[in-house]
N, C-alpha and C positions, 0 to 999 in steps of 0.2 A: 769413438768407435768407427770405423773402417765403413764404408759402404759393404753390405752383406746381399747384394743382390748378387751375385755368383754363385755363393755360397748357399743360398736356399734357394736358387732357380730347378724349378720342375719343367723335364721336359714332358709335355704331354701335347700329345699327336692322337685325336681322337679316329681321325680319317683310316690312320695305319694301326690303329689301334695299341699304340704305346704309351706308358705311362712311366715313366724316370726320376729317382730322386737321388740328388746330391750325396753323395757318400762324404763329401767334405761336412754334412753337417752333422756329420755323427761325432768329429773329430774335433770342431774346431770352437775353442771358449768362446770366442766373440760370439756366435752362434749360441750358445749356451745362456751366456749372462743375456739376449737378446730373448730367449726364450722365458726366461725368469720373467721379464719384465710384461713383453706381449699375451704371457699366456698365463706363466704360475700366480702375477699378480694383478690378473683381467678375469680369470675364469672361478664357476665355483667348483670347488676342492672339497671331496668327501672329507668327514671328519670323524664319524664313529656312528654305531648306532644303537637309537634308544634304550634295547636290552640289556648294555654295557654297564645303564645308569639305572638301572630302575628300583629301587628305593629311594628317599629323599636324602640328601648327605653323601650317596656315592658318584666316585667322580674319577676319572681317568685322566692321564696327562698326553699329550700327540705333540707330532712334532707334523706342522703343516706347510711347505714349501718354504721351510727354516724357520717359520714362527713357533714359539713354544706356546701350546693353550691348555687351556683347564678343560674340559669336557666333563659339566656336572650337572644335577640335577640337585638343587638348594634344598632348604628346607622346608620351601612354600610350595615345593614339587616342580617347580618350573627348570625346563632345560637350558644352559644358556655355555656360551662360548668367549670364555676369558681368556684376555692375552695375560701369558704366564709371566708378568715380568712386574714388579715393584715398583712404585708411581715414586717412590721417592730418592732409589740410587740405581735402580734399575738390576735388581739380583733377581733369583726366578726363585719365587715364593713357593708354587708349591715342589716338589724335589723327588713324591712318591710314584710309582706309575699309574697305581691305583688306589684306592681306600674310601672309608665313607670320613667326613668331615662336617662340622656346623661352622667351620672356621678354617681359613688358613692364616698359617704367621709365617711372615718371611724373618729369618734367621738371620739377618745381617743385622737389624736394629729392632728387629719387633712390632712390626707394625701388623696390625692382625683386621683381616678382613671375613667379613662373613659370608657364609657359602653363597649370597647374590653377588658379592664382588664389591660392598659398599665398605667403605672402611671403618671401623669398628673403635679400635684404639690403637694411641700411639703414647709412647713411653717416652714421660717429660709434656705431658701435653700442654702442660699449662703455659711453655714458653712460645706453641703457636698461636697465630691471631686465633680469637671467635671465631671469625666468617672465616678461617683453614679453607674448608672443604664445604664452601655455602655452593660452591658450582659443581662439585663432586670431582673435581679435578684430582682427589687424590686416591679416588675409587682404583678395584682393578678397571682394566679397558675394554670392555666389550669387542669382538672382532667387529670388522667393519661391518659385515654381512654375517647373517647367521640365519638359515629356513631348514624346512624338513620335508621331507615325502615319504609317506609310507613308512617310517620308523629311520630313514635314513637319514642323519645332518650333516650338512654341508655349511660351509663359510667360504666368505672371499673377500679377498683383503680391498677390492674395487666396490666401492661404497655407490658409484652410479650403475652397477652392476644388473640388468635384468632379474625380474624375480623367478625363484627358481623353478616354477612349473616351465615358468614360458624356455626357460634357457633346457631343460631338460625334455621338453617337446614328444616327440614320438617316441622319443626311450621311454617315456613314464607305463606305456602297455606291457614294454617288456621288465620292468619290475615291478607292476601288477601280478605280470604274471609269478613272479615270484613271491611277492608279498600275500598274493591271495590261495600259498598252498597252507596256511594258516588261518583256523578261527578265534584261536589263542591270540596269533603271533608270534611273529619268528623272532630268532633268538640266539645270539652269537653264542658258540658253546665251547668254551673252555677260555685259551686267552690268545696270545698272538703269536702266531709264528714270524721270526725278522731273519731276513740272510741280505746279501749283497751281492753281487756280483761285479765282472770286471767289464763292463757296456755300458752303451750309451741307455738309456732310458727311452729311447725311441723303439730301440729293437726289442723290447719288451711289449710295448702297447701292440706293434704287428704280431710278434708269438702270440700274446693274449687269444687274437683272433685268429688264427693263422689257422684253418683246415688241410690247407695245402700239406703241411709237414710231417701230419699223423702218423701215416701207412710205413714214412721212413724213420723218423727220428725218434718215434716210439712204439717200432716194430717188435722192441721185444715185451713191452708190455701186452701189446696184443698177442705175443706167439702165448707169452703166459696165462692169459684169459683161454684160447685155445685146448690150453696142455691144463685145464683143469675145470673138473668134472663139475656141469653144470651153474659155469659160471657165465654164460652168455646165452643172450633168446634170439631168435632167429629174428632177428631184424637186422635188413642192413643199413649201412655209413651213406645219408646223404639228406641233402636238406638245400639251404637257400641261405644268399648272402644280402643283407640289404644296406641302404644310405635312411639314417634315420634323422639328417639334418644335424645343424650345427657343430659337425664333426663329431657326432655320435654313430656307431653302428655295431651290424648285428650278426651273427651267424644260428642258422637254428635248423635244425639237422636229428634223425633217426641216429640211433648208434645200438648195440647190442647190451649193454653193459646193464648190471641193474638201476633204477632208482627209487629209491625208498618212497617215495611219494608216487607212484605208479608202474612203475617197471620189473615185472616181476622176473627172477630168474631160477632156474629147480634148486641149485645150493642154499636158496634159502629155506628151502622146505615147505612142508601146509601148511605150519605158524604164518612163515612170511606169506605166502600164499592168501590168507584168509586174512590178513594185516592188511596187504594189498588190496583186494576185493572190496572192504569196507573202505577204502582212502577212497578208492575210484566210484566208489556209489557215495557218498558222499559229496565227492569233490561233482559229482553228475549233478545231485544233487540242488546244490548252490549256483549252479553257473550252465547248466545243461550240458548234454552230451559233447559236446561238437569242443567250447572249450576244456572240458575235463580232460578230454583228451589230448587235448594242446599240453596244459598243464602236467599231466600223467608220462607224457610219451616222448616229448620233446624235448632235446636240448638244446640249451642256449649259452653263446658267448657272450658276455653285451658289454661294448666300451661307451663309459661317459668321457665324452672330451674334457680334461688330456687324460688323463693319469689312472681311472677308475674302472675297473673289471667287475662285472659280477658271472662266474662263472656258473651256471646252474647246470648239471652234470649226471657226474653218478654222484655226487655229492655237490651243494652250493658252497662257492668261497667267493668271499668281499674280499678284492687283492688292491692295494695301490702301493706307488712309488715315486719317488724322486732320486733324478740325479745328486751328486756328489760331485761329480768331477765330469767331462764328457765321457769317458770312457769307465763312469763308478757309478752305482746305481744303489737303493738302498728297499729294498721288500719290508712291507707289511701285508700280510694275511692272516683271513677269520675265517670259522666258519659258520654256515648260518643253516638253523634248522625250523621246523616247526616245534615250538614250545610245548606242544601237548603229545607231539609223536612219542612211542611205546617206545622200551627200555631195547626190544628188540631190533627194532628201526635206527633207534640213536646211533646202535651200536655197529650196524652194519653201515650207517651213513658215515662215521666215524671210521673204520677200516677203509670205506674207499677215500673218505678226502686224506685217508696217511699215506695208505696206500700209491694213489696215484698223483695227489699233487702236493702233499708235502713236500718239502727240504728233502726228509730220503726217502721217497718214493720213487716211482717207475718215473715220471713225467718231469719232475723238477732240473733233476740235477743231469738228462740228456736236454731238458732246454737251455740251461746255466749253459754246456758245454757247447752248444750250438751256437750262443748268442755271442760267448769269449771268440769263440773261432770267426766269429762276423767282423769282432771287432779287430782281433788282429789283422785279419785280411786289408781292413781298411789301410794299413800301412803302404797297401801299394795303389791307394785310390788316385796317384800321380796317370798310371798307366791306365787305371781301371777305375774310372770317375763316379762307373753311375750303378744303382740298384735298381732291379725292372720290379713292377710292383702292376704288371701288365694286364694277368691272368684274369680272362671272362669281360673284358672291354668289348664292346660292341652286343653282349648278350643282350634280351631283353629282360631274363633273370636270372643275375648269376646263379653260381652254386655254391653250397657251404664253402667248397674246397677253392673259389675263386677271392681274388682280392680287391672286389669293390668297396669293404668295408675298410682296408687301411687305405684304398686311394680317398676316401672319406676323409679317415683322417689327415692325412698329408694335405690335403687340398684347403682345412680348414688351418691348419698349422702354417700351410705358406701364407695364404691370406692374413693371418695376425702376425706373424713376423713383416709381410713385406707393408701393413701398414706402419709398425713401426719403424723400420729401416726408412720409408720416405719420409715420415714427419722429422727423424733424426737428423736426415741429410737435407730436409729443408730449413731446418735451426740452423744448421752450421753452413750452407751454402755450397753441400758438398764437401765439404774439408773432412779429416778425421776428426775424434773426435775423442774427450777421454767420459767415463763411466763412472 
């Protein structure tokens, strides 16, 4: 591999208040397979969450920074994360995306394991030794890392990896606060939305958080909110931008739109109206005034570094992604509710995550278009090297609409690439290098 210090050098001038990032690394592989190794197989990586599994026996299959895993909950109840792949020719055992099981058999020879991952039977056994599998060497493989917060799991393939509260740090308030609009439990509802696009995956984690873009790129959803009757409360667009540490951050911001968990609007009528009023004396309730209404009124973007959104909205969505190519990206999204919310609340919560951030919604497919158009631009990153990611430097707190929260990311993103790139070019003495 090539020295890559050009290629992810950020220009940042605190004094002139400018902050710059390489347009070359949206573009270029070496940059890419560098990021695989520094971040996708250093950091922890959402994986699903517990609602997905809740019976004993069901289990989902993911595909996580190209590893295939099992995401199940056995028949002793316990949750655990299996790498999908056959200890003995290496085929991927299980093949459904979802299902309950007491077992999986991998289909190439028959080897059948059970839903803890321990292997079970193999056909012809009598021709291996006794002591086979006295070290369980033929078990599935546990992921290296595997923790939970608040119903969410995460893996990571970095076995000396921090454990996950400490790595998840000051994000953990802001999926409190999502976690605790639940006394049930929240609870991913229906199944997954997948699309791809033709971008870098970088310019996705900025969109994620990007307030800046709203007023333009999704003026006609707004003109639509507008042009009908009783779809917005007089509140307006603005709120605050924060640095949550370890390349995590936040945006959290008034907006007008409803939210089923406190935000009432008149198209919902006195049902929803009087649906609302109990959520908010409740949610008072539990936590007192001061955060119910945090809970109630507030929206939130929240990035976990790298790859992990939780959009909490006019509706909650669990979004992640990975690249494919530098310029190919691949979506997954859920959405997530309160378990015991009323048939009326589901349903309205349901219209706006299709509504507005679905695949065909208002928001998706003008960010899809926004993000292609970045990418091709890039073609002329010869003339036009750099992207400002400037907006609200020198503030003492930004604003929703500023971008403290992607120079967050950026900052933590050069820093695990550029320690990788030195340890590389200290192995080889400087020379290139191959991968």
């Amino acid at each position: 591999m090539q020295d890559l210090s050009q290629r992810i050098h950020l220009l940042v001038d605190p004094a002139r208040q400018r902050f710059k990032v390489p347009r070359a690394s949206f573009v270029d592989p070496e940059v890419m397979a560098a990021e695989r190794q520094a971040i996708f197989d250093r950091c922890w990586l959402y994986l699903g969450h517990a609602s997905e599994i809740a019976a004993p026996g069901q289990f989902v299959t993911r595909t996580v920074a190209g590893r295939r895993l099992i995401f199940n909950r056995d028949t002793d109840g316990r949750i655990n994360a299996l790498m999908n792949t056959c200890p003995h020719r290496g085929a991927t055992v299980c093949r459904e995306r979802s299902g309950t099981a007491k077992n999986f058999l991998c289909f190439y020879h028959g080897w059948v394991f059970h839903s803890t991952g321990k292997l079970r039977e193999q056909p012809g056994q009598a021709a291996y030794a006794p002591d086979f599998n006295a070290q369980g060497g033929a078990d599935l493989t546990p992921a290296p890392r595997h923790e939970e917060y608040r119903g969410f799991h995460f893996v990571s393939f970095d076995k000396d990896i921090v454990d996950l509260p400490t790595y998840l740090g000051q994000a953990r308030e802001y999926i409190d606060l999502v976690a605790d609009q639940s006394e049930a439990g929240m609870t991913i509802v229906g199944g997954t939305q997948e699309y791809s696009m033709r971008a870098n995956w970088k310019l996705l984690v900025e969109n994620s958080i990007d307030g800046y873009h709203a007023a333009t790129t999704h003026a006609t959803y707004l003109d639509y909110l507008k042009g009908t009757a009783g779809a917005l409360a007089a509140v307006g667009i603005e709120g605050v931008g924060r640095d949550l540490g370890n390349g995590h951050g936040v945006i959290e911001y008034s907006a007008p739109w409803g939210r089923p968990i406190g935000q009432w609007i008149p198209a919902w009528g006195e049902q929803g109206k009087a649906d609302i009023d109990r959520i908010i004396a409740r949610l008072t309730e539990r936590f007192g005034a001061e955060r119910a209404q945090r809970i109630a009124f507030k929206n939130r973007n929240l990035l976990i570094f790298p790859n992990l959104i939780i959009n909490d909205i006019m509706a909650i969505t669990v979004r992640t992604f990975y690249p494919l190519a530098p310029d190919h990206l691949h979506v997954n999204a859920w959405a997530l509710a309160p378990a015991e919310e009323s048939d009326w609340a589901r349903k309205s919560r349901l219209e706006n995550f299709l509504e507005f951030l679905g695949p065909g919604g208002f928001a998706t497919p003008d960010d899809v278009e926004a993000l292609q158009q970045c990418q091709a631009g890039f073609n002329n990153l010869q003339e036009v090297p750099w992207n400002d990611i400037s907006k609200g430097m020198g503030k003492p707190q930004p604003a929703a609409d500023d971008e403290i929260q992607m120079r967050v990311f950026w900052t933590e993103w050069h820093k695990r690439l550029s320690r990788l790139n030195q340890a590389q070019q200290k192995n080889e003495g400087g020379s290139p290098c191959k991968t």
